[in-house]
C-alpha positions as CSV (number, residue, x, y, z in Angstrom):
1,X,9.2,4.6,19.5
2,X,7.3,1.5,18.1
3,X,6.4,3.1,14.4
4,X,2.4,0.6,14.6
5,X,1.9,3.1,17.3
6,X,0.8,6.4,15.4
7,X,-1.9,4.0,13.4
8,X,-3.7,4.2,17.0
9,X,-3.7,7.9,17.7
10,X,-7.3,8.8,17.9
11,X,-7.6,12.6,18.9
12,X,-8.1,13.6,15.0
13,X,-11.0,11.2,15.4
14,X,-15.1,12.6,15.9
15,X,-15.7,11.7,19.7
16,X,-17.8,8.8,18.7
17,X,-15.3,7.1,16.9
18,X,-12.7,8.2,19.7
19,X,-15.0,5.6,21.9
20,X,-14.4,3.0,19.9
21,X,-10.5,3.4,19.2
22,X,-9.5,4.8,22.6
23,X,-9.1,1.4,24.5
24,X,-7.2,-0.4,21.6
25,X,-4.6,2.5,21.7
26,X,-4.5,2.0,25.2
27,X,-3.7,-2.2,25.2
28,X,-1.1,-1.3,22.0
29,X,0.8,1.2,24.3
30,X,0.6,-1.0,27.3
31,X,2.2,-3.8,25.1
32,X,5.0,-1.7,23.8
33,X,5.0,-0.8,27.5
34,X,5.5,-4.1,28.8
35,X,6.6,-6.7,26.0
36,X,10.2,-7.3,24.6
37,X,10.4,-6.1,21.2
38,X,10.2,-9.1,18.8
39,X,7.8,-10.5,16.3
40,X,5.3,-11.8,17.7
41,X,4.8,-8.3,19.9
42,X,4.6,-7.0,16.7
43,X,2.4,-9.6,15.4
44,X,0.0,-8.8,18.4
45,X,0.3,-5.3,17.4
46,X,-1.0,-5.6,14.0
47,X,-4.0,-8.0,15.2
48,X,-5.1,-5.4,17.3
49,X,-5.1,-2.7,15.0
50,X,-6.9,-4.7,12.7
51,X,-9.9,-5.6,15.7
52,X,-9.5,-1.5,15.7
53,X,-10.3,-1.2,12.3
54,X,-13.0,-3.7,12.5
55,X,-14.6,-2.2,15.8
56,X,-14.8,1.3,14.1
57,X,-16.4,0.1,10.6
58,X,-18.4,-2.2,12.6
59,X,-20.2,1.0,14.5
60,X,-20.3,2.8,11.0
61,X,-21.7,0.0,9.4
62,X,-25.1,0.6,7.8
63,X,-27.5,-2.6,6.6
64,X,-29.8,-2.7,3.5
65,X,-32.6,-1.6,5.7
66,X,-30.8,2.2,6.6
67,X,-30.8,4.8,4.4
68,X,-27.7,6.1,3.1
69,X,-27.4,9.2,4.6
């Protein structure tokens, strides 16, 4: 098992935020799946779970004009 992998489980997640990460855990298993093993696989592995990260603060991001709830 590729150890990047369990930063892209996303059944501990609320539902919305399963939206958001289900489809980049998908693309990093399908790479694991499909790529030989070497840095730049891993490389691609790390960009995507930073997108991941960014995708999921990016639909819990709140502007100035929200209140904080």
């Amino acid at each position: 098992m590729e150890p990047i992998l369990q930063f892209f489980e996303f059944q501990h997640l609320p539902l919305h935020l399963q939206e958001v990460s289900r489809d980049f855990s998908a693309l990093a298993h399908h790479l694991v799946e499909t790529l030989p093993r070497n840095p730049e696989r891993t490389t691609a592995l790390r960009k995507i779970l930073e997108a991941k990260d960014c995708a999921v603060r990016a639909y819990l991001y709140k502007n100035e004009n929200q209140a904080n709830v």
